[in-house]
mmCIF entry with sequence, helices, sheets and N, C-alpha, C, O atoms, coordinates in Angstrom:
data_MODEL
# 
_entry.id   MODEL 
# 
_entity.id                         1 
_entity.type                       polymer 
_entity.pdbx_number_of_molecules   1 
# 
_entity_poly.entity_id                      1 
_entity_poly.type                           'polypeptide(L)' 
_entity_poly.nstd_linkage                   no 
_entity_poly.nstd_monomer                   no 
_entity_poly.pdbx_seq_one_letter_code       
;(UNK)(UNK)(UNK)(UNK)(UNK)(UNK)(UNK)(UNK)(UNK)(UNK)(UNK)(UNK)(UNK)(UNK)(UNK)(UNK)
(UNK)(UNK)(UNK)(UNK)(UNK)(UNK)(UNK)(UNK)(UNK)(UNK)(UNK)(UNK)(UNK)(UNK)(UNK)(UNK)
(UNK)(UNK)(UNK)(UNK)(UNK)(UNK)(UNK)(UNK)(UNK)(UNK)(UNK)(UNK)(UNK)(UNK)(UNK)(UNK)
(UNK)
;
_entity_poly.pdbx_seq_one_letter_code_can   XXXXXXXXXXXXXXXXXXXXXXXXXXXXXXXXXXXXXXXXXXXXXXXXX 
_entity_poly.pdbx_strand_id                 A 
# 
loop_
_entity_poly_seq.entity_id 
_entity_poly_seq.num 
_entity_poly_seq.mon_id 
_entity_poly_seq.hetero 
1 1  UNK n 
1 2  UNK n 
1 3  UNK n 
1 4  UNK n 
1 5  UNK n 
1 6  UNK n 
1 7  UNK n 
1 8  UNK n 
1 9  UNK n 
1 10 UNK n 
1 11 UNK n 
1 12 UNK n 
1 13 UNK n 
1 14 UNK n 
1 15 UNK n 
1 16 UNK n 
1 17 UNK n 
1 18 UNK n 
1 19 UNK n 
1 20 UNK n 
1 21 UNK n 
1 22 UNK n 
1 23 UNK n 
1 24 UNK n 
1 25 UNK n 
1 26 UNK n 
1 27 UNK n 
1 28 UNK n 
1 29 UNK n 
1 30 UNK n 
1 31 UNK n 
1 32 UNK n 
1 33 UNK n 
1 34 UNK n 
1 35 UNK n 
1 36 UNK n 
1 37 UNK n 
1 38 UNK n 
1 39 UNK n 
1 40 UNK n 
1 41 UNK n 
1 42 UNK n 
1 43 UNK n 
1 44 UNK n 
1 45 UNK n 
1 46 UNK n 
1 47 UNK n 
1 48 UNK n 
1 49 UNK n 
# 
_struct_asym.id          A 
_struct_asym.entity_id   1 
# 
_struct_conf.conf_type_id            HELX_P 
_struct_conf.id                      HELX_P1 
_struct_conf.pdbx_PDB_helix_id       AA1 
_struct_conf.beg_label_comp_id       UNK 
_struct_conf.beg_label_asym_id       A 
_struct_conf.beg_label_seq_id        8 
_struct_conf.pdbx_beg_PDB_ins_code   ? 
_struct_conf.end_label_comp_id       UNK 
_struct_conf.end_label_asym_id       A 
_struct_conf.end_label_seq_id        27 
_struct_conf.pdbx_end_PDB_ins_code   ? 
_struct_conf.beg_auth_comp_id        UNK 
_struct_conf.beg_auth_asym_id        A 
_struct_conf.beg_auth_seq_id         8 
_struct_conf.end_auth_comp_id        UNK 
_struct_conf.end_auth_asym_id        A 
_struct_conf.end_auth_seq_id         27 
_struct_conf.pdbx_PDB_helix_class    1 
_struct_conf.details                 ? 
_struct_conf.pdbx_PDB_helix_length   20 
# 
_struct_conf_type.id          HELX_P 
_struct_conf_type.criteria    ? 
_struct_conf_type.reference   ? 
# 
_struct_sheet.id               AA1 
_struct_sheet.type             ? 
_struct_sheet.number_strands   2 
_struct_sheet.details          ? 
# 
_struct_sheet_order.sheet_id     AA1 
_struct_sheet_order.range_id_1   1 
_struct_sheet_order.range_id_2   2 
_struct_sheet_order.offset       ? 
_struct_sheet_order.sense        anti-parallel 
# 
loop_
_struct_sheet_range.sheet_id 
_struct_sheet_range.id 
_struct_sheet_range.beg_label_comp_id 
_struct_sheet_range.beg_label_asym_id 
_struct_sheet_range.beg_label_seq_id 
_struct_sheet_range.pdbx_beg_PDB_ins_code 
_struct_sheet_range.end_label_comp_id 
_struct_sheet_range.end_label_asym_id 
_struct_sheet_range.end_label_seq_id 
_struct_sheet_range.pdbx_end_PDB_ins_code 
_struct_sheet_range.beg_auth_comp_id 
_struct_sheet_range.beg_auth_asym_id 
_struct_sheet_range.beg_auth_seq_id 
_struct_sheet_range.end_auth_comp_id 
_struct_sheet_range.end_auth_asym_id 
_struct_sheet_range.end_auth_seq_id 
AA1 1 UNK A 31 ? UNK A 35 ? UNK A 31 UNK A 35 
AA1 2 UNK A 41 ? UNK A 45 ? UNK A 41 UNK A 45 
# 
loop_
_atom_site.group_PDB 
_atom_site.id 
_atom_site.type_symbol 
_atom_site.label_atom_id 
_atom_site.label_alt_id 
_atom_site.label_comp_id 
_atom_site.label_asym_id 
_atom_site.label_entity_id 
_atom_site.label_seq_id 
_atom_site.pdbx_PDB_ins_code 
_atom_site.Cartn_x 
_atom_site.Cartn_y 
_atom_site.Cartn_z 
_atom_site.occupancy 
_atom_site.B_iso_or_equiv 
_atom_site.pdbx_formal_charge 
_atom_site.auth_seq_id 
_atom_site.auth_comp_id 
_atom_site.auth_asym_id 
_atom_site.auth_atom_id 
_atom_site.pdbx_PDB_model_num 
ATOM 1   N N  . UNK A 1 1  ? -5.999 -15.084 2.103   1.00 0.00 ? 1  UNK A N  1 
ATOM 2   C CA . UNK A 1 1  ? -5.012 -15.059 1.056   1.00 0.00 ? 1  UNK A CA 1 
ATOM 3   C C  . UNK A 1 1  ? -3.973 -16.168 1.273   1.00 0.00 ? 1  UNK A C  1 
ATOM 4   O O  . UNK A 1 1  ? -3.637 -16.866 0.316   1.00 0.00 ? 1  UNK A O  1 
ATOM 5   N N  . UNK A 1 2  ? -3.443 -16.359 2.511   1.00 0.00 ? 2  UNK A N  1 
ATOM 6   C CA . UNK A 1 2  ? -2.839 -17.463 2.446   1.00 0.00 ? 2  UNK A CA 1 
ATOM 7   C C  . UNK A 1 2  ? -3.725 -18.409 3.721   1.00 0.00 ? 2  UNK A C  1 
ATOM 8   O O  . UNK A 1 2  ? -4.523 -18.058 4.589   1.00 0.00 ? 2  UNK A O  1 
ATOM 9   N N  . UNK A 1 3  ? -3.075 -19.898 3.295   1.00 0.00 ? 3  UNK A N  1 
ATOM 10  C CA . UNK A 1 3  ? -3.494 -20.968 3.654   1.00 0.00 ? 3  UNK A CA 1 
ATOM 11  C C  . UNK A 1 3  ? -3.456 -21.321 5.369   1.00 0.00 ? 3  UNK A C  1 
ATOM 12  O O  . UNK A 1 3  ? -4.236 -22.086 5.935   1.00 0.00 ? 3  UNK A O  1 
ATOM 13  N N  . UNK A 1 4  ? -2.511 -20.671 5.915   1.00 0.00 ? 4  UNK A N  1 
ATOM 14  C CA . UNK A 1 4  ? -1.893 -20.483 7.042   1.00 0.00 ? 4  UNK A CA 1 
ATOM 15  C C  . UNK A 1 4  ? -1.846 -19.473 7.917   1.00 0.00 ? 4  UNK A C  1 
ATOM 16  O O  . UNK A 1 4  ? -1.651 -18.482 7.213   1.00 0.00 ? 4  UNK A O  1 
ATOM 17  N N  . UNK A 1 5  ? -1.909 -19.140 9.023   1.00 0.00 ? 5  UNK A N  1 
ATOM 18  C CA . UNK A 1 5  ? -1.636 -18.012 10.139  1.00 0.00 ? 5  UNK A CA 1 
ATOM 19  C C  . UNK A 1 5  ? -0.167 -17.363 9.667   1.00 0.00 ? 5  UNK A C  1 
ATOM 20  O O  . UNK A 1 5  ? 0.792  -18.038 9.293   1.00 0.00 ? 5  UNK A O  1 
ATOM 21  N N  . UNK A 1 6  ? -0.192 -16.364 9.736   1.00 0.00 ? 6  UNK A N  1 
ATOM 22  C CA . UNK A 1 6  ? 1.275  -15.605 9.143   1.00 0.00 ? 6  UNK A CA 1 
ATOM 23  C C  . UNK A 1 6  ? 1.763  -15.484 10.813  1.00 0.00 ? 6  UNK A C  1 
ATOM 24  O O  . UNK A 1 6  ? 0.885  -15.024 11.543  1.00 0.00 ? 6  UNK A O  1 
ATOM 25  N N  . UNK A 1 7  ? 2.902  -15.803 11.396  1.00 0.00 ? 7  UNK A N  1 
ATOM 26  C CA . UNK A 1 7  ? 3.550  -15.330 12.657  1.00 0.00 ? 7  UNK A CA 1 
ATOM 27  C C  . UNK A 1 7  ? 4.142  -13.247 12.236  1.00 0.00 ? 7  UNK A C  1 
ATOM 28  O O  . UNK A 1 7  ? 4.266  -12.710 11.135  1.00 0.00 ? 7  UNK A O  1 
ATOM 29  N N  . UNK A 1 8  ? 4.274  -12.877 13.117  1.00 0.00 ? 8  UNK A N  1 
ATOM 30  C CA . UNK A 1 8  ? 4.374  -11.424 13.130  1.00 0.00 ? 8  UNK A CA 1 
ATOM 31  C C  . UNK A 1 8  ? 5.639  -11.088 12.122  1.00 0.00 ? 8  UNK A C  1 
ATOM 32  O O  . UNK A 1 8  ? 5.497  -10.087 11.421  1.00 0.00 ? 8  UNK A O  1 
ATOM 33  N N  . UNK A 1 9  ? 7.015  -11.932 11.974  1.00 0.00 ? 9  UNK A N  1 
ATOM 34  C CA . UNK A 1 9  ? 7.620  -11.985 11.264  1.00 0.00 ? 9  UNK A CA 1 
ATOM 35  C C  . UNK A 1 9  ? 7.213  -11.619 9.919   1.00 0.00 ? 9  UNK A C  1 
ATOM 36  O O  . UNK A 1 9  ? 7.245  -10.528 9.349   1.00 0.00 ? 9  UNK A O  1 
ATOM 37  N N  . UNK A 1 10 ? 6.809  -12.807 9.521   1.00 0.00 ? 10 UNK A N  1 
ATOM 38  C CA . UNK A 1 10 ? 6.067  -12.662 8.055   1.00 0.00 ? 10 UNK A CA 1 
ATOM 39  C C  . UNK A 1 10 ? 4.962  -11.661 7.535   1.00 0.00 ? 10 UNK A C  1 
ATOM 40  O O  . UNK A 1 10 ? 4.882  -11.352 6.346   1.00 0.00 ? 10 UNK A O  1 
ATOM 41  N N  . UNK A 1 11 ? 3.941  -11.078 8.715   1.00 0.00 ? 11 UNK A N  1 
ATOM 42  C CA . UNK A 1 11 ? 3.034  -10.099 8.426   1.00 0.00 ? 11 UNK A CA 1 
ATOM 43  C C  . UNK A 1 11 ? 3.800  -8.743  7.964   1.00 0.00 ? 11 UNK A C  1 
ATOM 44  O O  . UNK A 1 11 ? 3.531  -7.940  7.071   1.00 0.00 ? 11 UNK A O  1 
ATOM 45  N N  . UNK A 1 12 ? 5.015  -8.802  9.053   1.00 0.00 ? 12 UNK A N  1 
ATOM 46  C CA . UNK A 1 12 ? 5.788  -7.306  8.666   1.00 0.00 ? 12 UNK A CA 1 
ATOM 47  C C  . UNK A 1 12 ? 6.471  -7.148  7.512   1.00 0.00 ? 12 UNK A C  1 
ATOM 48  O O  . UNK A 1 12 ? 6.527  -6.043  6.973   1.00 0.00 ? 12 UNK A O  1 
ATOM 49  N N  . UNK A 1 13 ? 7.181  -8.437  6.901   1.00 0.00 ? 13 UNK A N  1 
ATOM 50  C CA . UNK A 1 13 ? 7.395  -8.134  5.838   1.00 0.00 ? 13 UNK A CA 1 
ATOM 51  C C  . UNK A 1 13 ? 6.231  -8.455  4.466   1.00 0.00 ? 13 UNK A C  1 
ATOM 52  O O  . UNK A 1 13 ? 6.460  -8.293  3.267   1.00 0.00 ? 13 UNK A O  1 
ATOM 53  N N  . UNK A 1 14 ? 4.896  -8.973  5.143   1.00 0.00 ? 14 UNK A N  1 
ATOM 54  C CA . UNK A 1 14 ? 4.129  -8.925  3.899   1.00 0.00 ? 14 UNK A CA 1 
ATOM 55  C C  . UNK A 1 14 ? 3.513  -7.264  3.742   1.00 0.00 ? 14 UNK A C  1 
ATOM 56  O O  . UNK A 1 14 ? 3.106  -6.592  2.794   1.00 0.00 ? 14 UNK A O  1 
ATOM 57  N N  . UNK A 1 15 ? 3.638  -7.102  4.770   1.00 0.00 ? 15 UNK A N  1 
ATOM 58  C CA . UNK A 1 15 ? 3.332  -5.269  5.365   1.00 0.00 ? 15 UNK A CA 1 
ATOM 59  C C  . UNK A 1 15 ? 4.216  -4.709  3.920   1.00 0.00 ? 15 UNK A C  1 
ATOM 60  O O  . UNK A 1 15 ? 3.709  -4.437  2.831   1.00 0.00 ? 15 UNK A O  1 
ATOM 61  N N  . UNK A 1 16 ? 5.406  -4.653  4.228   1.00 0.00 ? 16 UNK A N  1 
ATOM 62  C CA . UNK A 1 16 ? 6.646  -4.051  3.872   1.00 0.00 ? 16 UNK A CA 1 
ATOM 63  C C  . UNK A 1 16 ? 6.369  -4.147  2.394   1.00 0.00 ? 16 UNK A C  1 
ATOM 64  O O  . UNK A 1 16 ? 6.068  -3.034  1.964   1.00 0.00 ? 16 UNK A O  1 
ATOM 65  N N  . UNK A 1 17 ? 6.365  -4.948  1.595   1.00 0.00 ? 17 UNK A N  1 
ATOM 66  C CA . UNK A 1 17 ? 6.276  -5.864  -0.227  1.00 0.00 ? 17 UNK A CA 1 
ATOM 67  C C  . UNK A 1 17 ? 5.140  -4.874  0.018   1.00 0.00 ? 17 UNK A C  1 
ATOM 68  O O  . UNK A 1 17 ? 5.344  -3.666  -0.102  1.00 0.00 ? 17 UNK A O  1 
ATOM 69  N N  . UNK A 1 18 ? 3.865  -5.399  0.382   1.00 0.00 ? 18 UNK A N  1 
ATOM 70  C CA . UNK A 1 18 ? 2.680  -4.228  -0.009  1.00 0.00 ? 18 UNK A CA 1 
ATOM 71  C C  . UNK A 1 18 ? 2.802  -2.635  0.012   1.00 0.00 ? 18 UNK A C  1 
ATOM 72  O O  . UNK A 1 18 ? 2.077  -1.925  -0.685  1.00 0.00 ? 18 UNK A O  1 
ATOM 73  N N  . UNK A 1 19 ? 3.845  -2.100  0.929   1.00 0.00 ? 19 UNK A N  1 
ATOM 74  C CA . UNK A 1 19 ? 3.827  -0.468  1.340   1.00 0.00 ? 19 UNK A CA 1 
ATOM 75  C C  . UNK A 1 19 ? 4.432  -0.283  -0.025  1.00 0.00 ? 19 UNK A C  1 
ATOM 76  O O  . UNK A 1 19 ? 4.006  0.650   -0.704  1.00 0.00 ? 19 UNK A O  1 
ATOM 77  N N  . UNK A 1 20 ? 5.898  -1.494  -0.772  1.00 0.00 ? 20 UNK A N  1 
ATOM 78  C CA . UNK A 1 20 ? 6.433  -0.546  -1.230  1.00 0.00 ? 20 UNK A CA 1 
ATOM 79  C C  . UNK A 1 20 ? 5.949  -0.800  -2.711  1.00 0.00 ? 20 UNK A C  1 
ATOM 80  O O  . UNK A 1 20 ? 6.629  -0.371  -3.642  1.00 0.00 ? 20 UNK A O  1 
ATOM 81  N N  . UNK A 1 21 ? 5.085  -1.312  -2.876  1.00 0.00 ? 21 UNK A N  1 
ATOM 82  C CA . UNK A 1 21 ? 4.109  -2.007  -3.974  1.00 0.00 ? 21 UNK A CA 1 
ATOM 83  C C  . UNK A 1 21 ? 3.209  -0.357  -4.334  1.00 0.00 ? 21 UNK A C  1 
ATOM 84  O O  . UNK A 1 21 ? 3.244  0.189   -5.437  1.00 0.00 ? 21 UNK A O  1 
ATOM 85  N N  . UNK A 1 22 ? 2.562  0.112   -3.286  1.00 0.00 ? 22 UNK A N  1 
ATOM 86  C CA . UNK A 1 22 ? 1.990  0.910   -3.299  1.00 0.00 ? 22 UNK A CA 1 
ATOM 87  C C  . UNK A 1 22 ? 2.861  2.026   -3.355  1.00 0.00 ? 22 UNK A C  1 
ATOM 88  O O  . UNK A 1 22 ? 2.112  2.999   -3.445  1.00 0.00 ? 22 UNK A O  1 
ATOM 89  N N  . UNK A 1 23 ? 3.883  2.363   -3.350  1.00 0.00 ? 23 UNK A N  1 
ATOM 90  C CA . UNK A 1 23 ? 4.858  3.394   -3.284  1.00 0.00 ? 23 UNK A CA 1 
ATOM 91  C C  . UNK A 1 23 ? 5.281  3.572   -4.648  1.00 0.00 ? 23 UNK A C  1 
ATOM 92  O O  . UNK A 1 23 ? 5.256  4.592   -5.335  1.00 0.00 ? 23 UNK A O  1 
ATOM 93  N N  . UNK A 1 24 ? 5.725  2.264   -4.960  1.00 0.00 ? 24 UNK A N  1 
ATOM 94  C CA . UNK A 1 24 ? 6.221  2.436   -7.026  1.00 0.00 ? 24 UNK A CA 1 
ATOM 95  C C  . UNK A 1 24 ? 4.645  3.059   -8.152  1.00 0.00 ? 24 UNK A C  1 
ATOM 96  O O  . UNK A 1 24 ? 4.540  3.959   -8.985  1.00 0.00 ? 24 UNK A O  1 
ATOM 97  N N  . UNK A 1 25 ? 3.348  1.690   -7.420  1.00 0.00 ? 25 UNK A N  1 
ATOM 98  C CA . UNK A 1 25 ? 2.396  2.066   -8.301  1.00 0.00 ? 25 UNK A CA 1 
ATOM 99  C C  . UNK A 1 25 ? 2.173  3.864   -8.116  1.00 0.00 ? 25 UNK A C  1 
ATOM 100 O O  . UNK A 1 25 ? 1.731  4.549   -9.037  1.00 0.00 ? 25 UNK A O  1 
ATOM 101 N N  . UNK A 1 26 ? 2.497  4.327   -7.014  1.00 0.00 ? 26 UNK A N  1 
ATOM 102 C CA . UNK A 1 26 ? 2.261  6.069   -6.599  1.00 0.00 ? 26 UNK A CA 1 
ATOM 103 C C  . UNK A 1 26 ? 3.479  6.911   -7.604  1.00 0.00 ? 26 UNK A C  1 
ATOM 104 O O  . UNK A 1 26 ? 3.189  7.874   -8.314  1.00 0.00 ? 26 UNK A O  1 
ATOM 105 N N  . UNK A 1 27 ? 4.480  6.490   -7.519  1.00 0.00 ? 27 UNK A N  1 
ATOM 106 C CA . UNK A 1 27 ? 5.624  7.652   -8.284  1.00 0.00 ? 27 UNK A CA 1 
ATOM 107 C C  . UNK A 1 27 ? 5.562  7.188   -9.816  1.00 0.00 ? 27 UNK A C  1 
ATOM 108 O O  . UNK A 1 27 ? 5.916  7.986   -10.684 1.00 0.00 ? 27 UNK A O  1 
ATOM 109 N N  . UNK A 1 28 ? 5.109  5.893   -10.160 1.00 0.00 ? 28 UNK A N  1 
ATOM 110 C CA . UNK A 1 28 ? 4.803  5.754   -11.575 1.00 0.00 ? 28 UNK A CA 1 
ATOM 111 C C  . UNK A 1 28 ? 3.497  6.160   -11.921 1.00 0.00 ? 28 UNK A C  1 
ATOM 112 O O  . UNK A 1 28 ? 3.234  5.767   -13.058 1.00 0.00 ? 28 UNK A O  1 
ATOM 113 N N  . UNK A 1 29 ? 2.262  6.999   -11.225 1.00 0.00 ? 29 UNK A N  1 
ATOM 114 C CA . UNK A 1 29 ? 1.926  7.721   -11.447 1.00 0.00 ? 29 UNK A CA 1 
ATOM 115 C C  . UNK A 1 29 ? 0.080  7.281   -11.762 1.00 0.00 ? 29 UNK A C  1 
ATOM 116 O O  . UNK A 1 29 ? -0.897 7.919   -12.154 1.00 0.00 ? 29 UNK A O  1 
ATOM 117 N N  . UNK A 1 30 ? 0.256  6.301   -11.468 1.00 0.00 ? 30 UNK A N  1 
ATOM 118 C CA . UNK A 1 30 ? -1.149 5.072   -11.438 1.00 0.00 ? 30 UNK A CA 1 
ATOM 119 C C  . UNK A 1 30 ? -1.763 5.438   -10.306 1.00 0.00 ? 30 UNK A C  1 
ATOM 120 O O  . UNK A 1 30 ? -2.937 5.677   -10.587 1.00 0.00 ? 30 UNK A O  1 
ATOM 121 N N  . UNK A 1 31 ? -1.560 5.596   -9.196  1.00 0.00 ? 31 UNK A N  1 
ATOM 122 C CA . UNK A 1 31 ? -1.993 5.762   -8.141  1.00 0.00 ? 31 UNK A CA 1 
ATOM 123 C C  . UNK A 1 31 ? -2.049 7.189   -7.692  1.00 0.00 ? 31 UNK A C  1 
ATOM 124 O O  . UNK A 1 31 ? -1.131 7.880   -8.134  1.00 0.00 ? 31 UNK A O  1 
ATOM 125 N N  . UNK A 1 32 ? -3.235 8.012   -6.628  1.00 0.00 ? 32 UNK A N  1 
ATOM 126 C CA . UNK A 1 32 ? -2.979 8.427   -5.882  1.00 0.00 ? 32 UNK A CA 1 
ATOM 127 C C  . UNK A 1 32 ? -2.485 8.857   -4.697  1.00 0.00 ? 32 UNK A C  1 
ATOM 128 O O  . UNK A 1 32 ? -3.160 8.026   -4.089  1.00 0.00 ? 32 UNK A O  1 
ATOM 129 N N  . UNK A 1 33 ? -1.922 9.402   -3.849  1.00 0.00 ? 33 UNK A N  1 
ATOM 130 C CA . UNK A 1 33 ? -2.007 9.315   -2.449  1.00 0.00 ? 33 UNK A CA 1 
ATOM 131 C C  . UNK A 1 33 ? -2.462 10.828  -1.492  1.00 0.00 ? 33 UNK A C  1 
ATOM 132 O O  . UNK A 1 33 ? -2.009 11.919  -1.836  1.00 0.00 ? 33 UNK A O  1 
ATOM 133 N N  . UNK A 1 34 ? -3.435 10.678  -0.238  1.00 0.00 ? 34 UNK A N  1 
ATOM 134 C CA . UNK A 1 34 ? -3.570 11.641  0.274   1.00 0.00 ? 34 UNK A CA 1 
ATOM 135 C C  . UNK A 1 34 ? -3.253 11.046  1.412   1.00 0.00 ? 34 UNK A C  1 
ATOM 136 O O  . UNK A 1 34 ? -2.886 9.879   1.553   1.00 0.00 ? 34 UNK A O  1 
ATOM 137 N N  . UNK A 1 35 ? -3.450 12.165  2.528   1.00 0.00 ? 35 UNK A N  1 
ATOM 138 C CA . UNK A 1 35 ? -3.407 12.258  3.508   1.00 0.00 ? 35 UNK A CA 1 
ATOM 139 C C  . UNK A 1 35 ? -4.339 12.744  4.368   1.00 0.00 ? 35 UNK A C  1 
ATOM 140 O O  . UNK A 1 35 ? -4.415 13.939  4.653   1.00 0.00 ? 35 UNK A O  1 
ATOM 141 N N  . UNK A 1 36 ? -4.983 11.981  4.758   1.00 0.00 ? 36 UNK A N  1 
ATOM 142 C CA . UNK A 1 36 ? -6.693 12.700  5.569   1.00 0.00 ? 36 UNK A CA 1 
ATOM 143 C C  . UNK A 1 36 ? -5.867 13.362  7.152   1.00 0.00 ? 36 UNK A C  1 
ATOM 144 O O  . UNK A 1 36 ? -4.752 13.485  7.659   1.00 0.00 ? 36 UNK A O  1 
ATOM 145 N N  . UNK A 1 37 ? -7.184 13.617  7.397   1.00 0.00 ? 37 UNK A N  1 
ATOM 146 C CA . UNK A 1 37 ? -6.949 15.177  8.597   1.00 0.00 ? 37 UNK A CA 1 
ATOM 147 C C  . UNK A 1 37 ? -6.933 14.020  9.677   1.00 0.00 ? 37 UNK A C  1 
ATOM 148 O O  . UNK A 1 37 ? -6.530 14.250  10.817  1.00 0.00 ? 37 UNK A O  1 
ATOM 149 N N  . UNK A 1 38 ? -7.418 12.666  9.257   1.00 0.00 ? 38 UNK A N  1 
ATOM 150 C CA . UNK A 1 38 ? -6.618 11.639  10.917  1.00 0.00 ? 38 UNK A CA 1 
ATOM 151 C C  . UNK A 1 38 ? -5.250 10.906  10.523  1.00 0.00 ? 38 UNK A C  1 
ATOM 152 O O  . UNK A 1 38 ? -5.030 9.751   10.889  1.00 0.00 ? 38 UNK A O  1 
ATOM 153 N N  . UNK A 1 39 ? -4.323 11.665  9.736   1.00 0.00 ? 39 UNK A N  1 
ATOM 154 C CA . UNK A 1 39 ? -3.292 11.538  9.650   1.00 0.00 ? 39 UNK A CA 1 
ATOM 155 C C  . UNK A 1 39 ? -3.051 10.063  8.258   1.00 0.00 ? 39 UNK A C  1 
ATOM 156 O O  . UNK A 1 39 ? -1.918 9.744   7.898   1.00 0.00 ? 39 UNK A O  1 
ATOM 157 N N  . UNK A 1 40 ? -3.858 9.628   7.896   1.00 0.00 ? 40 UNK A N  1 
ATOM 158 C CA . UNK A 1 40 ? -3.762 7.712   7.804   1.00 0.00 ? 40 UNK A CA 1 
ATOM 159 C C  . UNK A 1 40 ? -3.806 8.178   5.993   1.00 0.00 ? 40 UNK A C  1 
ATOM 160 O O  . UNK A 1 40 ? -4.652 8.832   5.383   1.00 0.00 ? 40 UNK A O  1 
ATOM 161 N N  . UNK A 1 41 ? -2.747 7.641   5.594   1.00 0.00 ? 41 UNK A N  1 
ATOM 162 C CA . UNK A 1 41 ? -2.217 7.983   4.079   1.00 0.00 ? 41 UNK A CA 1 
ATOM 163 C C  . UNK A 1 41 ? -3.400 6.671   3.175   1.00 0.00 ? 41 UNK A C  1 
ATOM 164 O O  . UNK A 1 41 ? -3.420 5.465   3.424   1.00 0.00 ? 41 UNK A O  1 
ATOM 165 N N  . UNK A 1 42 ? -4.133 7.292   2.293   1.00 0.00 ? 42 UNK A N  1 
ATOM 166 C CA . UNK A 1 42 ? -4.896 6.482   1.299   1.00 0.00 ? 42 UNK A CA 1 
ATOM 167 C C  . UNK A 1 42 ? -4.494 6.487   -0.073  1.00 0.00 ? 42 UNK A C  1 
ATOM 168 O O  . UNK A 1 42 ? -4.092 7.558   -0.527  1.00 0.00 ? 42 UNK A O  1 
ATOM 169 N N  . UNK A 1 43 ? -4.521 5.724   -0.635  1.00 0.00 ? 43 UNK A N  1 
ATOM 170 C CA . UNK A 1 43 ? -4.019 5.490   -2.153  1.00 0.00 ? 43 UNK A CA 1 
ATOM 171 C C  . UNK A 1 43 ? -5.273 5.243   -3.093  1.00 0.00 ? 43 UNK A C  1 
ATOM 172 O O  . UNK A 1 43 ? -5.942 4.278   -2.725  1.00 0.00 ? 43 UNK A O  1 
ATOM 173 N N  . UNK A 1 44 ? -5.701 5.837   -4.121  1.00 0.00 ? 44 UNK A N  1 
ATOM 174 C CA . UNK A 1 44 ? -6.607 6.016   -4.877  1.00 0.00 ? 44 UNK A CA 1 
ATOM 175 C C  . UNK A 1 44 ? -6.246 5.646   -6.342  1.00 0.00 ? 44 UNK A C  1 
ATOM 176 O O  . UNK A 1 44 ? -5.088 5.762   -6.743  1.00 0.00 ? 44 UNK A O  1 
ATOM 177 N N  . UNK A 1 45 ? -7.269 5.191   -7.147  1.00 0.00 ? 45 UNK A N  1 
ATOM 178 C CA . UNK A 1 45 ? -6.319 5.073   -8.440  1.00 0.00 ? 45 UNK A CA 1 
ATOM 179 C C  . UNK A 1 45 ? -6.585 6.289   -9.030  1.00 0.00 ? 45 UNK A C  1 
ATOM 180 O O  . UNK A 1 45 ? -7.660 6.855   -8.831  1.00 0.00 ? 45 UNK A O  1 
ATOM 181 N N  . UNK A 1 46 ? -5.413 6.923   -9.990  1.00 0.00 ? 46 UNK A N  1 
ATOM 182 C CA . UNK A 1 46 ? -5.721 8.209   -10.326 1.00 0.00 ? 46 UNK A CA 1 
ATOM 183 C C  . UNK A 1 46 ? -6.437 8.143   -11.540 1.00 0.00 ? 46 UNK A C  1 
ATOM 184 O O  . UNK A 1 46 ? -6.704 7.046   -12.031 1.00 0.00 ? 46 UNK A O  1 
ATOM 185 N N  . UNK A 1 47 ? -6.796 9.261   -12.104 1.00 0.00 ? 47 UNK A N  1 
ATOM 186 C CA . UNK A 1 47 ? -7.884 9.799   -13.416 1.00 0.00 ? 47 UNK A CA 1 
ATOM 187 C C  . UNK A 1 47 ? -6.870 9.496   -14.603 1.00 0.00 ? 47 UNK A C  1 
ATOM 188 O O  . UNK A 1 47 ? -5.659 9.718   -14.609 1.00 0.00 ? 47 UNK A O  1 
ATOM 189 N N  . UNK A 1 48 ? -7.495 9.048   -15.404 1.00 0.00 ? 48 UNK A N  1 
ATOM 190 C CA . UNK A 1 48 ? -6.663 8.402   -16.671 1.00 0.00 ? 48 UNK A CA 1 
ATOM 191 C C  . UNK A 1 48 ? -6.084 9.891   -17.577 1.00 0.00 ? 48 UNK A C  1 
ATOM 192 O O  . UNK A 1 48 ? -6.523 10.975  -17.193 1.00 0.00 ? 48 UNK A O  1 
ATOM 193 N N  . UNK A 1 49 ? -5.427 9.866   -18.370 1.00 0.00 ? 49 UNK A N  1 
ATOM 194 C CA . UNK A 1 49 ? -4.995 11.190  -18.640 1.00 0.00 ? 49 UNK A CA 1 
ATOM 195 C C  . UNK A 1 49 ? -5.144 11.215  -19.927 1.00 0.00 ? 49 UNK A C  1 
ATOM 196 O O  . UNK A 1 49 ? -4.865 12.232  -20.562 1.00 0.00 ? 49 UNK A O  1 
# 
């Protein structure tokens, strides 16, 4: 995706933009989210309504 090695700096906040990317698409209601039994949160797209 990008052209360059990201230093740890930049991964955490490309981390960060993506978590909370996935956090808006989840409470606006596009997305799923579970939580599997090894703890690790997945995001699904949800069923059209």
């Amino acid at each position: 995706m990008f052209k360059r090695k990201l230093d740890i700096h930049q991964m955490t906040f490309a981390l960060g933009e993506a978590l909370a990317h996935l956090n808006l698409l989840w409470l606006d209601g596009i997305l799923t989210r579970q939580t599997g039994a090894d703890g690790v949160i997945r995001f699904t797209t949800s069923a059209p309504a």
